[in-house]
N, C-alpha and C positions, 0 to 999 in steps of 0.2 A: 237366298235361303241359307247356302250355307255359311255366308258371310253374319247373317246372324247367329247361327246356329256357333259359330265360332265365337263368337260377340257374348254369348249369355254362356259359353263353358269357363270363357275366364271370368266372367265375374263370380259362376258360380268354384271358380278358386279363388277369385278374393275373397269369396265368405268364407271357406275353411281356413285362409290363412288368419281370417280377422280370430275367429272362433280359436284356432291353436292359440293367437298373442294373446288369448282368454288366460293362459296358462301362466304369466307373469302374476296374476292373481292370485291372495291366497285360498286355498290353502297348499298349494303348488309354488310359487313364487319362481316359476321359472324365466328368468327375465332375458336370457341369451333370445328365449322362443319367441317374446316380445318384440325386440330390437331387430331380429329376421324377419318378425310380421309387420311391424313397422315400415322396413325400409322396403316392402313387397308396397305400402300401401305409399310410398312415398315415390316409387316407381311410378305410379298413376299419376302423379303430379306431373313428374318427369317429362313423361312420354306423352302428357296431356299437355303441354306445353310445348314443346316440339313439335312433335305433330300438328299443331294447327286444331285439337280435339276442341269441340265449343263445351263452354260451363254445364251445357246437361250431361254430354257423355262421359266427361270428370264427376260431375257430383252424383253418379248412378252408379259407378265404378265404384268411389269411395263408399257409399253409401251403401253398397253390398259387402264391405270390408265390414263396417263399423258396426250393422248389424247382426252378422256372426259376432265381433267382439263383445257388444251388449248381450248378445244372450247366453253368452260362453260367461259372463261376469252378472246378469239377474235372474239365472235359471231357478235361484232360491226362491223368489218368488211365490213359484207354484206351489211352495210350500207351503204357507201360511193357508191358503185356502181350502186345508184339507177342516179348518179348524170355523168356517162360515156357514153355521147352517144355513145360512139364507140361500148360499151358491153350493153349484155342484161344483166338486175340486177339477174337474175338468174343466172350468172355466180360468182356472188361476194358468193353464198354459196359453190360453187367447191373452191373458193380460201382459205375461213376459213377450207375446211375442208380439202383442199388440204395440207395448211399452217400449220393446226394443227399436222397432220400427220409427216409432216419431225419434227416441234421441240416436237414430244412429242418422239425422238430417243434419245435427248440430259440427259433425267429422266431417261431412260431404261437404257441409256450406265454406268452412275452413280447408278443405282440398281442393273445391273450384275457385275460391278467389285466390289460393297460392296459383294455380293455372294458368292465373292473367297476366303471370309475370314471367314473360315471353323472354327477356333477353340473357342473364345469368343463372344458371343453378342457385348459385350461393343466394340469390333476391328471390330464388324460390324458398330455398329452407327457411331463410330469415320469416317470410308469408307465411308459411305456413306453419311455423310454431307460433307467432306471433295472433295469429286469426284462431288457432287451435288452443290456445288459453283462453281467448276473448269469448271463445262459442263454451268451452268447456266449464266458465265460471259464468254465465246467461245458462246453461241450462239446471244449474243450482237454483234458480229464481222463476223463472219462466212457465207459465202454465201451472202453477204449484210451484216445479220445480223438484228435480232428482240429481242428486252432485251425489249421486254413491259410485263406486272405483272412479275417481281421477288415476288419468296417463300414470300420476306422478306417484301412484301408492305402488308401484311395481318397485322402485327404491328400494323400498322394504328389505329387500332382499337380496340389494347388491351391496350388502356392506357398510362401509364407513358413509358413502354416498349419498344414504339420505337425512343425515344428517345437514345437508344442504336445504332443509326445509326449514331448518330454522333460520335460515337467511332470506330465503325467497317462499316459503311456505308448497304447500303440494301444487299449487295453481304453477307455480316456477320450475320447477320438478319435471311438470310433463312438458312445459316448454324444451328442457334440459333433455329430456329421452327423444322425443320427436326432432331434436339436432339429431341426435346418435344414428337415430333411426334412419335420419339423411345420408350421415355419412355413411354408412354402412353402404347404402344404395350406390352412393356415386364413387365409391373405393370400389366394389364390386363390379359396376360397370367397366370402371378402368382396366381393373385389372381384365375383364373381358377383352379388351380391345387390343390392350397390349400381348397376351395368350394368341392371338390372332395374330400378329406382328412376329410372335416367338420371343418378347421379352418380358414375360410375365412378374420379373422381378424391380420392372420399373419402377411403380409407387414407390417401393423402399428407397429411394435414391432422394425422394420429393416426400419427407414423412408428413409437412402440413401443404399439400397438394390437394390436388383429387376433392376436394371438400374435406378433408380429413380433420381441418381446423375446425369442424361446427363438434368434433369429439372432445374440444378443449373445455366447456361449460362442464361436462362428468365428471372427467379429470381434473380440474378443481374442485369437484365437490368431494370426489375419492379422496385427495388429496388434503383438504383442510378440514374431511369429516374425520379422519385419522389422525391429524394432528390434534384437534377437539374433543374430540368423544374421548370423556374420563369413566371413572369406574363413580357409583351411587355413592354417594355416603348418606350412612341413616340415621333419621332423626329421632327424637326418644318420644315422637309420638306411634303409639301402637293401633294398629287395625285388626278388628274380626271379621274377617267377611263371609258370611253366612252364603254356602250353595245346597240348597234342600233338592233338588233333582225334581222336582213338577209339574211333568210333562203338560201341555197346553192342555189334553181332552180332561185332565184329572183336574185343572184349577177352579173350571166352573160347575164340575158337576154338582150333584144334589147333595146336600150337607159335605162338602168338601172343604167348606170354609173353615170351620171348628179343626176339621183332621189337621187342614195344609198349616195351621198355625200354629199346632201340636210339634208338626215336624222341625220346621221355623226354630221352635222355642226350645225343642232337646239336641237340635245340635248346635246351640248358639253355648259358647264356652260360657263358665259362672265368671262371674267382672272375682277379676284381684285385689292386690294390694296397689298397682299403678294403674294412671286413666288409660282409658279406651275408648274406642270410636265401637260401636256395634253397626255393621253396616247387612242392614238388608235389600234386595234387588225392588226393580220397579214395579210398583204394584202388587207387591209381596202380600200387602195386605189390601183387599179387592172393598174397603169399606170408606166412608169419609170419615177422618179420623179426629176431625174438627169437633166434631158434635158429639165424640163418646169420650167423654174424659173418664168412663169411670174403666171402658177400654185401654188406653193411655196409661193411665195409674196401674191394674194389673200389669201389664206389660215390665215396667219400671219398676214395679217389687220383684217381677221373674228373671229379671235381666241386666236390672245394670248394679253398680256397685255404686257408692257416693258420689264420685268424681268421674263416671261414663255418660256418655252419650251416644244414644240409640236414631240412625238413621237409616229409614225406611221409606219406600215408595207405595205412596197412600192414594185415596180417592179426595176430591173437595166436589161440593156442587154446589152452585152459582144459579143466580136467575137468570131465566133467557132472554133475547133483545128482543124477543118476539112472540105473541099467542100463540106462533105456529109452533113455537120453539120454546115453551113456559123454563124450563130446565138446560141446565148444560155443565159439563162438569171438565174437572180441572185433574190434570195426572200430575198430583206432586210426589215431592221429597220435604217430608219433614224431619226435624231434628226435634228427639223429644228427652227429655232430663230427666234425672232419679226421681224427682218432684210427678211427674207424670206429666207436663206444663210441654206446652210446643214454644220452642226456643228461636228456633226458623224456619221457612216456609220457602221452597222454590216450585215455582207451576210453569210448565214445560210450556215451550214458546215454538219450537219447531214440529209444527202438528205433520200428520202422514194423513194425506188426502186422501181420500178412501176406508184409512183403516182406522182414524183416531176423527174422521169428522166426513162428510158430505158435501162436497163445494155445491152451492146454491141451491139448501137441500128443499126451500119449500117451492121452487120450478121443478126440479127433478123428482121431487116425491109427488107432484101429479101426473106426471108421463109414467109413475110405476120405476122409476130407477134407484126409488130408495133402499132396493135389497142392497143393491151394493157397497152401504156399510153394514158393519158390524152389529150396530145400535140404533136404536130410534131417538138416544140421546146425542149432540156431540160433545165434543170436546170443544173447550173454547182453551185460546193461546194466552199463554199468563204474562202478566205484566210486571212480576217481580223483578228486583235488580238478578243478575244471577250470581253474584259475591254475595254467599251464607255468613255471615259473623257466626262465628258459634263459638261459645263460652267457655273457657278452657282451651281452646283446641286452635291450630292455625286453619286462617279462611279459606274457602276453596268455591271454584267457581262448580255447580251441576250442570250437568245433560243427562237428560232423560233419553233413552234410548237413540234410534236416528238422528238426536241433536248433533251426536260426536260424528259422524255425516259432514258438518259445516265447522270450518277454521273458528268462524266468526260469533260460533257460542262457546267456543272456548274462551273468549278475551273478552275479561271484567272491566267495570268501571277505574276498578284500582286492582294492583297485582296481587294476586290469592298466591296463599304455599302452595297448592295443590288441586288436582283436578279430580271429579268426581263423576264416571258414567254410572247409573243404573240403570239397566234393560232388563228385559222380557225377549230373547235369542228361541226362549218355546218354539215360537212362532217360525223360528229360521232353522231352513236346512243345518247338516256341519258344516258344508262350504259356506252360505252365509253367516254363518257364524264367527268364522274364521275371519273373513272379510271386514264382517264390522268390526271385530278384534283390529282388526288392522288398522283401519280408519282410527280409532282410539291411539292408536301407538303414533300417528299421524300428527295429533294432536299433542299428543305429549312433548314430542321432538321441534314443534312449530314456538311452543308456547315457553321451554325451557322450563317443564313441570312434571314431579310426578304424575301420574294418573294411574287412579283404582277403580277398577270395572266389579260390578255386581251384579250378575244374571242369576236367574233358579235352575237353567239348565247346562251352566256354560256357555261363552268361556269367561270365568271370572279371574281376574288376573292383579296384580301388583306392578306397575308399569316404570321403568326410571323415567330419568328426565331426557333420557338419553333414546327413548323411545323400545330401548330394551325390555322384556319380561324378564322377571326376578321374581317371579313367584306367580303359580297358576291354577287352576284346578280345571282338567279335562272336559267333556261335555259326558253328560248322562252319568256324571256320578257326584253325588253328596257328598259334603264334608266342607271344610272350612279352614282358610288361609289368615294364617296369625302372623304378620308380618310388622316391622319398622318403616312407617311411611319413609320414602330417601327426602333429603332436601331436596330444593330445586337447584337449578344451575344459574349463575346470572344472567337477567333478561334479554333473552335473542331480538336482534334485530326484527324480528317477522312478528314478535309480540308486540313491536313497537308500532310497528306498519301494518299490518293486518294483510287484507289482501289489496291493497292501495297501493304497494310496491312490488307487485309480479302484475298487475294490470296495465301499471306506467312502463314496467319490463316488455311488456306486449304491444304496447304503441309504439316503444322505443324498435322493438325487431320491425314491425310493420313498416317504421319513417327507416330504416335502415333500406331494408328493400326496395322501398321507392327510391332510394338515394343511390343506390350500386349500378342499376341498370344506366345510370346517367357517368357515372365514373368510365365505368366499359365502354359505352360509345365514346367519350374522348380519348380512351386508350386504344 
């Protein structure tokens, strides 16, 4: 008993340490707290490997880690469900911690199989960033699929450092921290050992000893992200971006439609004498905007001048594949001309399970599970290219809210000037707010591209290419960001590869590891 009772107090400190490396997150970005929580969770490898520990009491171990760190990083969650009549908001904390639970199996499955690799340290860290990318870019797809905070968004906040994404993209990034995270562990230990000996100042003698060498991927990235990272230069296209403040419970109330597009429309600046972009957030306008040109048309006498264009997040609605399902609708971004005339058309492709659709909604609407969407309609996933031509203006690829979530909807057919998120953040705590903000900057830095965010509540921002803000507008306050889209930078390696070259990066650590343990036995 009390051999257990010992057993379940350290895990339940693995979960506070997982829960503190929450804190590398934004809107904290503390990343020292990270790299301590990491090499706590890299410890378990360790010792689970030495010891002779079997694959469950490793993957129970990590797996009480990574569950505090999920929920230390989707506590936002709970937030959106204050806004479901269908649910009590007290269900939106079963979901986080429901939700935390299954992906914090994806950390575990990549800390038991680093465990198997019994003979070297170094064929352990190699395992284990290597299987901790592979699980971390499968659970972007899997079951739906949730890729919100990757390892590799704590960067963020170290500097010139993650500018390293635009080589190896975020997926490379976390492999990159989960080295660090190693060495820390096994510098740490050393130094334990030798403290014991009375020479605590040993390591310094042996500075790529110890695993110290696995801190050499950061330091090249610190390194050639500060040679790199230049200053924006701006281009002489100008952006409005429209932030009206309206909160989730005001968007759908009873005649709110008329007021929210009152407010919309007087704090959108009058067009000048040069073009402009008018950019309003996702779903700004709660109507299908296809079928009211006489809609469109007003708009375009209120708002733009000759040579602007007005870009907004609108409704479309589509026929259903099914009786069950006669209806379904589409959450675009249209780009509409002085003419009132729709110029181009993007319909979001990375739907939110639950909140924007029903997986297999006419089995689960007869078991009574269809309260838990939003709508009796869904959404269906658009099939447009996501390269906008737009008329006057350089091209840019959209994401529609959670898209900016995923590497791989930032990268067009052919290379756009510039990237375009609009969201709806209502929904999202500040700290999710912040967080998706980040993923955005993620993207930018990946892609070698401006990027401009559009929310109603914050945070709406002006992004370089460098993944820096340069222009912002807070949460919960109105107003409007007139800025010089910057150019882009030339096209990063990770725009070229996508995430096809941090996954071969991952085989590559994986065939490393097997490879080392055989080196050592002949040495």
């Amino acid at each position: 008993m009390a051999l257990r009772m010992g057993l379940w107090r350290r895990r339940a400190l693995l979960f506070a340490a997982g829960g503190l490396g929450g804190l590398g997150f934004a809107p904290f970005g503390l990343w020292p707290v990270t790299l301590v929580s990491l090499a706590v969770l890299c410890l378990v490898v360790e010792t689970g490997a030495r010891n002779g520990a079997g694959r469950g009491s490793v993957f129970v171990s990590a797996w009480a880690w990574a569950f505090g760190n999920f929920l230390a990083g989707q506590y936002w969650i709970a937030h959106a469900f204050q806004f479901q009549a269908n649910m009590p908001a007290w269900l939106g904390w079963v979901a986080v911690v429901g939700l935390s639970m299954f992906m914090a199996t994806y950390p575990a499955v990549a800390a038991a199989l680093a465990s198997r690799f019994r003979k070297a340290p170094m064929a352990r860290a190699l395992a284990f960033a290597g299987a901790w990318m592979l699980t971390e870019w499968l659970r972007g797809y899997l079951m739906t699929g949730f890729g919100w905070n990757p390892l590799g968004i704590t960067t963020l906040s170290l500097g010139p450092a993650a500018q390293g994404a635009s080589w190896v993209g975020a997926l490379g990034m976390s492999g990159v921290m989960l080295l660090a995270g190693y060495a820390i562990m096994l510098t740490a230990a050393e130094v334990r050992r030798h403290w014991r000996e009375g020479w605590v100042f040993a390591p310094l003698a042996e500075p790529l000893g110890g695993g110290r060498a696995l801190l050499a991927p950061l330091a090249t990235a610190l390194i050639l992200g500060w040679l790199t990272q230049g200053d924006p230069t701006p281009s002489d296209t100008r952006v409005d971006i429209v932030q009206a403040n309206i909160p989730q419970e005001e968007k759908y109330a009873e005649g709110a439609f008329y007021r929210n597009l009152q407010r919309y429309i007087d704090l959108s600046p009058p067009p000048g004498g040069e073009a402009r972009l008018l950019i309003w957030p996702e779903a700004a306008i709660p109507r299908t905007l296809d079928t009211r040109p006489d809609l469109r048309r007003d708009l375009a006498v209120l708002l733009l001048g000759e040579r602007d264009l007005f870009l907004t997040g609108a409704l479309k609605l589509v026929p259903g594949q099914s009786s069950d399902d006669p209806w379904a609708g589409l959450n675009s971004l249209y780009a509409i001309g002085p003419d009132g005339g729709i110029h181009a058309r993007y319909d979001k492709q990375r739907l939110v399970p639950y909140g924007e659709y029903l997986p297999l909604r006419p089995v689960l609407s007869r078991i009574g599970l269809d309260s838990f969407a939003p709508s009796s309609v869904d959404t269906y996933a658009g099939t447009r290219p996501r390269v906008m031509a737009l008329p006057g203006f350089p091209d840019l690829v959209a994401m529609i809210c959670y898209e900016a979530v995923y590497a791989e909807q930032a990268d067009g057919a052919t290379r756009p000037a510039w990237l375009l998120n609009v969201s709806n953040d209502a929904w999202f705590s500040d700290g999710g707010a912040a967080m998706h903000l980040a993923h955005a900057r993620l993207r930018a830095i990946e892609q070698g591209l401006p990027l401009v965010r559009s929310t109603p509540t914050g945070i709406s921002a002006v992004i370089d290419p460098y993944g820096e803000v340069i222009a912002s507008l807070p949460r919960h306050e109105a107003g409007v960001i007139q800025a010089s889209l910057p150019l882009p930078r030339a096209e990063t390696l990770f725009a070229r590869t996508g995430n096809a070259l941090p996954i071969a990066l991952a085989l590559f650590l994986l065939a490393g590891a097997l490879a080392l343990p055989a080196r050592s036995r002949r040495s």
